[in-house]
C-alpha positions, 0 to 999 in steps of 0.5 A: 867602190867601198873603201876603210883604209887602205882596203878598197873594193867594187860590188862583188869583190872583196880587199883587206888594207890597212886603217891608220891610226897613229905612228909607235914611237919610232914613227912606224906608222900603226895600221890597223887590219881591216876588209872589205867584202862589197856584195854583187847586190844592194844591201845593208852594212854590217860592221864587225871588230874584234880584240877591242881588248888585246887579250880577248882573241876568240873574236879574231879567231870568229873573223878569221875563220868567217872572212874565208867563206865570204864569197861576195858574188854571193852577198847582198850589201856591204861588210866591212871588219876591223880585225883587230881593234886594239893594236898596241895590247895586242902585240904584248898580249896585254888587254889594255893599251899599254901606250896610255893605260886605257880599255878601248871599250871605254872610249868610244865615240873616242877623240881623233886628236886624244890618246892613242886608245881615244883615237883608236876608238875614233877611227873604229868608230868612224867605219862603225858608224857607216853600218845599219848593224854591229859586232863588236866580239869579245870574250870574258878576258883570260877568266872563265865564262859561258858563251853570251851577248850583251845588250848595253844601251839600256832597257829604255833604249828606243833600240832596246828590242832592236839589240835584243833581236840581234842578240838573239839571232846570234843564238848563244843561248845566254844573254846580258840585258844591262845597261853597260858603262860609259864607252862602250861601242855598244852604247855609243853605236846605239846613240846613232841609231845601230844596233848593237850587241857585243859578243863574249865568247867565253873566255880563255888564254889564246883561243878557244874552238868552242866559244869560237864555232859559237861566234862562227855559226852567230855570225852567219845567223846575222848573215841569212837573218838580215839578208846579207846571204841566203838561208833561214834562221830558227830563233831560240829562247835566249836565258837572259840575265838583267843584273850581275853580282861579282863575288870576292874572295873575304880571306886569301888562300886557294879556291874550290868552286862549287857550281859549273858555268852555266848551271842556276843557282839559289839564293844561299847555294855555297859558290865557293870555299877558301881553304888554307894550302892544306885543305881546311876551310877558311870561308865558306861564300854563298850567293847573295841572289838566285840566278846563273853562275856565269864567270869564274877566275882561272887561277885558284889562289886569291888575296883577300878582296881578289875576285872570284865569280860572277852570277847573272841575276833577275833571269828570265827568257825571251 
């Protein structure tokens, strides 16, 4: 019998429950939705989360798509899935935890007797651990972004080509090879020997169906990869960035993007323009690196120093 929470099943079945992770201030207890899908044969474990931020929600639409079409008569192994990480954020459509102010991929391995995100992050972590694989799905927030998997924990990793093999057997085609910040269940999973990728399927308000069907088929390509169901994958050449410039807007006013997400630019190639509500030009921002234009905001007017955009640097394939 598998159990995560309060969901519990035998080889061949499949149950969702709940993980306690604390009471809301009116002493309701806070339970996080989790399944548990047992496959009839032995196997590996693989963990998968989602809305980690509360307004990332393309990851939840994965999931909720994926879970249906598990049949675990069928599987090998054991997949067990939190489907929504960040409770309190979620509710409010926040991407933060409104109860302390905090990321919850800033706090992993997390603290069960810390803040409401520290044991959030703990009780995750704990079920993340038991895996011999993770997905943590992301997006890039409410801003604009390709579809891409990010590889944190570092190119001297001992897991390094571990990670980058699942990020590539995702297949969104683009990938992040950085070592990501303290916290992050990308770089704490690796430290316990799990590979790990995260996921940002694109990024949008609500949810979007193309960067979701991206998270659908990347799911089921990890599923037939590593054996926990039948099929084949063809692994592609992944474009890879290993650095990441953020651009600011240097004046406030409304801003004209100059490149499409995904396409390369050069060194020197204008990114965007700050014009007056008018159309006259303020300042003209041109990369500082050649690379992939990667993230932009969604809303076109900025303050000075707001951010604008991201390029994906020191870009290779594998």
């Amino acid at each position: 019998m598998t159990t995560l929470g309060t969901a519990q099943a035998a080889p061949g079945e499949m149950d969702t429950g709940r993980l306690s992770v604390g009471e809301t201030r009116d002493g309701t207890e806070v339970g996080l939705p989790v399944a548990v899908i047992d496959g009839a044969d032995d196997g590996d474990t693989l963990y998968m989360q989602a809305a980690s931020d509360g307004d990332e929600l393309n990851g939840v639409g994965v999931l909720q798509r994926v879970v249906p079409q598990l049949d675990p008569a069928e599987l090998s192994g054991t997949i067990l899935v939190v489907g929504i990480v960040n409770y309190h954020a979620f509710q409010v459509a926040e991407h933060r935890n409104p109860i302390d102010d905090t990321k919850t991929n800033r706090a992993y391995p997390g603290d069960e007797t810390g803040t409401s995100t520290e044991r959030i992050a703990a009780a995750t972590f704990g079920a993340a651990r038991r895996a011999d694989l993770i997905l943590d799905l992301h997006q890039g927030s409410t801003s604009r972004m390709i579809d891409e998997c990010r590889v944190r924990c570092g190119k001297r990793h001992r897991l390094h080509d571990a990670c980058l093999e699942l990020a590539k057997v995702f297949d969104c085609g683009y990938v992040l090879d950085q070592k990501g910040p303290d916290g992050q269940l990308a770089r704490a999973a690796p430290d316990e020997g799990i590979p790990t990728i995260d996921p940002e399927l694109g990024g949008c308000v609500g949810w979007d169906e193309q960067s979701i069907q991206a998270g659908v088929e990347g799911v089921f390509n990890v599923l037939s990869y590593y054996g926990f169901a039948d099929g084949s994958v063809d692994t592609a050449p992944q474009t890879r960035a290993s650095g990441f410039e953020q651009y600011g807007a240097p004046a406030g006013g409304l801003v004209s993007l100059k490149p499409d997400l995904g396409q390369r630019v050069a060194r020197g190639d204008t990114l965007f323009e700050v014009t007056d509500p008018f159309g006259g030009v303020k300042e003209t921002v041109t990369a500082d690196s050649s690379g992939v234009f990667w993230r932009t905001r969604r809303l076109p007017q900025v303050a000075t120093g707001e951010y604008v955009c991201s390029v994906g640097t020191d870009v290779d394939s594998f």
